[in-house]
C-alpha positions in Angstrom: 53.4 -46.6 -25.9 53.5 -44.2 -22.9 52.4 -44.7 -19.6 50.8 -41.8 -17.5 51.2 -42.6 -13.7 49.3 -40.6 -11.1 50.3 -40.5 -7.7 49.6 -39.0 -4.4 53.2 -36.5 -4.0 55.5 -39.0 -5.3 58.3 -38.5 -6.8 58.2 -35.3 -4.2 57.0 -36.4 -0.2 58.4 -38.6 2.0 55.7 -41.1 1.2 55.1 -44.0 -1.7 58.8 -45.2 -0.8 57.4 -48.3 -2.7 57.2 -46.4 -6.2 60.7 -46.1 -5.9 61.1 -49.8 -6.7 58.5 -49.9 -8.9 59.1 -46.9 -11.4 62.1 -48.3 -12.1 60.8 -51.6 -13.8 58.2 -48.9 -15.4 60.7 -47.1 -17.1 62.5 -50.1 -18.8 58.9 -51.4 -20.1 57.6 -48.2 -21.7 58.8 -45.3 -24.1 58.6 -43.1 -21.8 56.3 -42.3 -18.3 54.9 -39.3 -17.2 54.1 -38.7 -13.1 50.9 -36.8 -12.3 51.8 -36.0 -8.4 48.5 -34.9 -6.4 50.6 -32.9 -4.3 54.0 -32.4 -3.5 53.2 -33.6 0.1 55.9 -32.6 3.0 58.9 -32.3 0.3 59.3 -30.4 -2.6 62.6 -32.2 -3.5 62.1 -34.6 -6.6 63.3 -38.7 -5.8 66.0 -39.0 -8.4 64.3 -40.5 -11.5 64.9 -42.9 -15.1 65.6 -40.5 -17.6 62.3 -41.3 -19.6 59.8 -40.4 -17.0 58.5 -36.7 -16.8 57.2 -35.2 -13.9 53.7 -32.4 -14.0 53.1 -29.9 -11.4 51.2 -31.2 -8.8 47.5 -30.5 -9.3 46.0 -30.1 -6.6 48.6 -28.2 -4.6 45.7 -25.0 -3.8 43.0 -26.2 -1.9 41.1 -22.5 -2.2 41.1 -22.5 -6.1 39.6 -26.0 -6.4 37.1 -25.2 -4.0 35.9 -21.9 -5.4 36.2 -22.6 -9.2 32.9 -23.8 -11.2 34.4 -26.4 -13.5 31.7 -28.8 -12.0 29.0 -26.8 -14.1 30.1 -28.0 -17.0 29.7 -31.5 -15.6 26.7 -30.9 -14.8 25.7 -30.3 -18.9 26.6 -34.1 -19.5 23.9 -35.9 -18.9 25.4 -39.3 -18.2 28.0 -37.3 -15.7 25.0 -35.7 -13.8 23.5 -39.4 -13.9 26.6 -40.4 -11.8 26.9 -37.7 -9.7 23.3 -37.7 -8.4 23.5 -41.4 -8.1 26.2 -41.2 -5.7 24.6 -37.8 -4.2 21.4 -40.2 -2.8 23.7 -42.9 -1.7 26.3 -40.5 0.3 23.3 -38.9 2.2 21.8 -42.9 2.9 25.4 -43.2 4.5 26.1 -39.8 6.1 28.9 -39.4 3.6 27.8 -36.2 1.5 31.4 -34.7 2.6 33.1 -37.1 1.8 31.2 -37.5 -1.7 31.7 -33.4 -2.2 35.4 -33.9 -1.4 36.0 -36.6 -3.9 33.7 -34.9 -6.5 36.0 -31.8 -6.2 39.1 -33.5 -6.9 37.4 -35.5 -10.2 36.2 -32.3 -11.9 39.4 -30.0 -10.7 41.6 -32.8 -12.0 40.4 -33.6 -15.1 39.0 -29.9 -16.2 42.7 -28.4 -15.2 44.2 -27.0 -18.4 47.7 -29.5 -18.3 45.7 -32.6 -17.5 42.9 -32.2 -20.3 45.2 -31.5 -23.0 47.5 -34.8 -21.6 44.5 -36.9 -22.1 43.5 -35.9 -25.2 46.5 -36.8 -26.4 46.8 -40.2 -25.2 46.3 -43.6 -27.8 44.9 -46.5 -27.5 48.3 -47.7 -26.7 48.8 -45.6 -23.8 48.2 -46.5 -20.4 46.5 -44.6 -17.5 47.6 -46.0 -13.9 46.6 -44.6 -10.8 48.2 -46.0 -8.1 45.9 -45.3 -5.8 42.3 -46.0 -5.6 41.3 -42.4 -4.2 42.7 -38.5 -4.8 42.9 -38.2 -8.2 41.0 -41.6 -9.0 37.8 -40.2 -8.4 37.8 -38.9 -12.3 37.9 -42.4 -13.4 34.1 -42.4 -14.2 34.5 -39.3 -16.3 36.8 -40.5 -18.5 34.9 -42.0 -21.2 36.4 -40.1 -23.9 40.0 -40.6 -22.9 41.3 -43.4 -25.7 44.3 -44.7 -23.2 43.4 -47.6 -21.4 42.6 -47.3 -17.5 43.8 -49.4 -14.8 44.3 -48.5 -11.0 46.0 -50.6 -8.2 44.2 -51.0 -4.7 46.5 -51.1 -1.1 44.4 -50.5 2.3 42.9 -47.4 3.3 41.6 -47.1 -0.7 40.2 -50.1 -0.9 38.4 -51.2 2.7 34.8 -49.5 2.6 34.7 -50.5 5.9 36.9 -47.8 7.0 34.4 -45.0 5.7 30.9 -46.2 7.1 30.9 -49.0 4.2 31.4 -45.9 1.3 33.9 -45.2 -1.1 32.9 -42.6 -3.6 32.6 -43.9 -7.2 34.0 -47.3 -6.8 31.4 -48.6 -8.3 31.7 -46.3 -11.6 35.3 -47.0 -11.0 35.3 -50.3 -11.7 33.0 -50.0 -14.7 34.8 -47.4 -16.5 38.2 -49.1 -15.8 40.3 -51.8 -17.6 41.9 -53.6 -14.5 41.9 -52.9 -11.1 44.9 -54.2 -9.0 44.5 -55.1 -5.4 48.1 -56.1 -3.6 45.9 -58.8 -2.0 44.8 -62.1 -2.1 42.8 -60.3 0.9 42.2 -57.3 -1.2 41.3 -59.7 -4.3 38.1 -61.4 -1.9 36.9 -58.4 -0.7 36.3 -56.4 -3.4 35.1 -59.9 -6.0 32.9 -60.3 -2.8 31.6 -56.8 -3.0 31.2 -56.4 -7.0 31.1 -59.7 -8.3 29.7 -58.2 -11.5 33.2 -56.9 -12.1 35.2 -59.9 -11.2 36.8 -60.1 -14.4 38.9 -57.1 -14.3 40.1 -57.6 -10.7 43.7 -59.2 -11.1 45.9 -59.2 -7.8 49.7 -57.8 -8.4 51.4 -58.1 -5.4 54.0 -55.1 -4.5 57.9 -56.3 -3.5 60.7 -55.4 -2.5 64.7 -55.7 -3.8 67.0 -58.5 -3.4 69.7 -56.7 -1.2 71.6 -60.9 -1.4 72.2 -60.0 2.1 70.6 -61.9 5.3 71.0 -60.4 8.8 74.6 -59.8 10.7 75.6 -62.3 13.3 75.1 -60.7 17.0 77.9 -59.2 18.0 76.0 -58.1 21.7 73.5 -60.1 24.0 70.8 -57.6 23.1 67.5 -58.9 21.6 67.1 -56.3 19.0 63.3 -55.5 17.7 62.6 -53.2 14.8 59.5 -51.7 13.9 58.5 -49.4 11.0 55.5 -47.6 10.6 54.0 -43.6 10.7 53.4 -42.8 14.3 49.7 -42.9 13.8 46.7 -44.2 15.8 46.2 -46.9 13.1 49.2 -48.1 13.7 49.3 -48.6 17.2 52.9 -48.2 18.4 51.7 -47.3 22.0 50.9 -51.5 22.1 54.1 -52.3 21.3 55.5 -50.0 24.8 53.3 -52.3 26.4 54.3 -55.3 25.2 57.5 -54.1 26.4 56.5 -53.1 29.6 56.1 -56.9 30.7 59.6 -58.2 29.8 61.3 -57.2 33.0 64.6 -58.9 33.0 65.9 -59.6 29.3 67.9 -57.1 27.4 66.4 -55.3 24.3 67.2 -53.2 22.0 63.9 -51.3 20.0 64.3 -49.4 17.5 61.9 -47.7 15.5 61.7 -46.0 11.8 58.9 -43.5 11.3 57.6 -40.2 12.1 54.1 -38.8 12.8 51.8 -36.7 15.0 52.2 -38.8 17.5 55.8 -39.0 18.1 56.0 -37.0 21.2 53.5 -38.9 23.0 55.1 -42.0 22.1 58.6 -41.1 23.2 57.3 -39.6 26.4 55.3 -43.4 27.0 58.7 -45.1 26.1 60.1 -43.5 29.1 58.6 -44.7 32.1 59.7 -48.4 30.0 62.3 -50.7 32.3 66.1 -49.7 32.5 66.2 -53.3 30.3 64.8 -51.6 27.5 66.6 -49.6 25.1 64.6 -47.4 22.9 65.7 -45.4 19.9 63.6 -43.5 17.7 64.7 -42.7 14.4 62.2 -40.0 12.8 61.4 -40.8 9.0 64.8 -41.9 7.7 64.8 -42.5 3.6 63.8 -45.9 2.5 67.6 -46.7 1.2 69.2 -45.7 5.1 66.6 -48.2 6.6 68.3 -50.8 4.4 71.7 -49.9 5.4 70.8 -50.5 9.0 69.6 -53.7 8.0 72.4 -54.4 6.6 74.3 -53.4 9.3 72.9 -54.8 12.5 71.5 -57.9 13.5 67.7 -57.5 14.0 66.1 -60.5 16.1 62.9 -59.0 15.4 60.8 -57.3 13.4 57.1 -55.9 14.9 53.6 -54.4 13.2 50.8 -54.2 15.4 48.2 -52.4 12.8 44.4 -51.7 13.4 44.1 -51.9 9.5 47.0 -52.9 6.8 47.3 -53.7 3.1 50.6 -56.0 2.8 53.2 -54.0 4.2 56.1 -53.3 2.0 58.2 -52.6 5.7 56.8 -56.4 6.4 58.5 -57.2 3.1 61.7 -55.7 3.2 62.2 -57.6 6.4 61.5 -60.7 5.5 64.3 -60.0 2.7 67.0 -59.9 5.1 65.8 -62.9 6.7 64.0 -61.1 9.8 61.2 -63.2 11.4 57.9 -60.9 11.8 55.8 -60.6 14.5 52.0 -58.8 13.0 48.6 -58.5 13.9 46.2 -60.5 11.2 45.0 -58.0 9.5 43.9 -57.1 5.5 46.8 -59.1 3.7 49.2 -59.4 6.7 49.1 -63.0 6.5 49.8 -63.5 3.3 53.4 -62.7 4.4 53.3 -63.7 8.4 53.1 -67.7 8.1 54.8 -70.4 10.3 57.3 -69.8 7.9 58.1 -66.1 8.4 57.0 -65.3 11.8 54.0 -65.4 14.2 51.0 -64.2 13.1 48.7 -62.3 16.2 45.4 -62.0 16.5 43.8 -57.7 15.6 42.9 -57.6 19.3 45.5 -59.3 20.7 46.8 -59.6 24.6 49.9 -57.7 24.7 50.9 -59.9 28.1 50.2 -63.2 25.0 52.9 -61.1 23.0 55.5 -60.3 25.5 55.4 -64.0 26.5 56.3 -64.8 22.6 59.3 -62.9 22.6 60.3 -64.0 25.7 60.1 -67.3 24.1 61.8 -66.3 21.1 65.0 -64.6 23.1 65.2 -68.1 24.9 65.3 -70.1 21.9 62.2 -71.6 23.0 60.3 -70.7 19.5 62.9 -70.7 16.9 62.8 -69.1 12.7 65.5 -70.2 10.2 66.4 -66.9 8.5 67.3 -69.0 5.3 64.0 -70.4 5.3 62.9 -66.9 6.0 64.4 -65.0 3.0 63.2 -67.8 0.6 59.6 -67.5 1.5 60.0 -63.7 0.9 61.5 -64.8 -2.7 58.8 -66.8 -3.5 56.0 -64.3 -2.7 57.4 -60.6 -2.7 60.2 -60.5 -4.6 60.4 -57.4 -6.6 62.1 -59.0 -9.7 59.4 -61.1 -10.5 56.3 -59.3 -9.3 57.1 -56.0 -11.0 57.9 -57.6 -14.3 54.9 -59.9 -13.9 52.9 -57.0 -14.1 54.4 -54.6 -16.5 54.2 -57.5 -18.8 50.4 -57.3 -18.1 50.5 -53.6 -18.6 52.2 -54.1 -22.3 49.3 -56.9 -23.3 47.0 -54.4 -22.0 48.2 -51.6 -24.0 48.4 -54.5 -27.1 44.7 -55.0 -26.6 42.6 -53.5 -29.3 39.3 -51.2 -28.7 36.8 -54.0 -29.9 38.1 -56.6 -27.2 37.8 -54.4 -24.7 34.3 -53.4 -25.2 33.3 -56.7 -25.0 34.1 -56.8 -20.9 
């Protein structure tokens, strides 16, 4: 029973910090695992590993040779392929999309025709597992895997599952979810959307939440009369960290302390804006610091506060591995945010929200005026995202799954 995992650079990149969690639970359930990266993303340096999972070169490291080979021809000879591929041909040009359709074709065929990968899925079992954790890159040859005996499953976060975010289309999640097992959204959000969207499929679409480790650790007492906020997220425009400056920008007279993990292409910009912030304000940005140092610091300062103000979001892990250390939350209500921001854990703001509103509720929170038990807290966090019983909740899925004969699963 082996269990091929696909994934987007992980264990190379600085990305997927969540998998780090996860494999681990992976590689006590199966034989042995075998990691499919995409890419190797910004880091060529391999995340130390279980000794059973096996790591392929990256497949789609050389953006040239995929785009100048002619693998697709020999798609093209299978008449239920070319079905597919003109099918989702008409409906990219009705959305303006054909780029996006090329792109995602390119990857399906590259993948799945590259020398390594065929000779891997031949060789899988009915016992064997296929999981992509990621609805998109290497996803996209889900359709064309009708031969492949191993079964197929493929979990569903944010920017892989919201159509909405792509002029309402996703290539091939339709033939995704008909030539898959399972599909996992990490979402009760991400659960309604897409049973909204394909009700036909309904049956396969389980939600697995992700979590995060029980560190048995709630934050420090404050040792200063800073109010400390922490915020962790890519310094992107989905992310919006210029709105948490101005939230700053109208608390005048109380002493803070932000600090911020992350790194991105807009870093520069953000720590120029940070500048012209009150003398009250003290702002330190960390850069991308590896998941286990972010846990440290929680472990090793008192953090009043913990802030996401997100245009779009899944269920943040970062969200998560607050809350585990007893860390009220402050988020925008968006995707599956609020599964994890309730009048337990935090306050919960609206997408377009009035950052004067927000600077008022942390005023309020520094005066004691609005007050979170971090007890209370960490036990919510225990209930819902707790990595222990999420992770083995759904490996012991995987192995029923992998138990379930050919003729059962026809009959979907």
């Amino acid at each position: 029973m082996s269990l091929i995992l696909f994934t987007s650079a992980f264990p190379y990149g600085k990305g997927e910090q969540f998998l780090e969690t996860e494999i681990k639970y992976l590689a006590k359930t199966f034989e042995n695992i075998i990691i499919v990266p995409a890419t190797y993303g910004s880091i060529k340096t391999a995340r130390d590993l279980p000794l059973n999972v096996d790591v392929k070169q990256p497949v789609l490291i050389s953006p040239i040779r995929r785009v100048l080979n002619l693998r697709f021809l020999k798609m093209l000879t299978n008449s239920k392929y070319l079905k597919i591929i003109i099918e989702e041909l008409i409906f990219s040009i009705q959305k303006k999309e054909v780029g996006f359709f090329l792109k995602a074709l390119n990857i399906a065929y590259y993948t799945m025709e590259e020398p390594s990968i065929k000779q891997l899925l031949k060789n899988t079992t009915n016992n064997d597992i296929l999981y992509f954790y990621w609805g998109h890159g290497t996803a996209f040859m889900l359709p064309f895997l009708d031969n492949v005996l191993a079964k197929k499953v493929f979990r569903l976060h944010r920017g892989d599952l919201y159509e909405y975010l792509y002029n309402d289309y996703f290539p091939f999640r339709k033939h995704q979810l008909k030539s898959c097992d399972n599909v996992f959204p990490i979402s009760v959000d991400g659960v309604e959307y897409l049973t909204k969207k394909y009700k036909c499929y309904q049956n396969k679409i389980k939600l697995f939440r992700l979590g995060t480790l029980d560190h048995h650790f709630i934050t420090p007492f404050k040792n200063d009369d800073s109010f400390h906020i922490v915020s962790c997220s890519s310094l992107i425009e989905v992310k919006r960290v210029d709105l948490i400056i101005q939230i700053l920008q109208y608390i005048q007279d109380l002493k803070i302390k932000w600090t911020h993990f992350g790194d991105g292409i807009l870093k520069n910009k953000l720590e120029s804006l940070s500048k012209m912030l009150p003398p009250n304000i003290e702002v330190d940005f960390k850069g991308f610091v590896p998941n286990r140092k972010v846990l440290e610091f929680y472990e090793r300062n008192h953090i009043d506060l913990f802030i996401n103000v997100s245009f779009s979001e899944g269920t943040p892990v970062s969200i998560m591995e607050a809350m585990s250390y007893g860390i009220p939350i402050i988020a925008t209500d968006v995707g599956g945010t609020s599964e994890a921001v309730t009048s337990e854990s935090g306050i919960l703001i609206e997408k377009d929200f009035d950052v004067k509103n927000v600077a008022i509720m942390i005023e309020n929170l520094i005066d004691k005026k609005i007050v979170f038990e971090n007890k209370r807290i960490k036990a919510f966090w225990s209930t819902h995202f707790n990595a222990n019983k999420n992770y083995n909740s759904f490996c012991n899925y995987l192995v029923r799954l992998s138990n379930t004969n050919v003729e059962k699963r026809h009959e979907k």
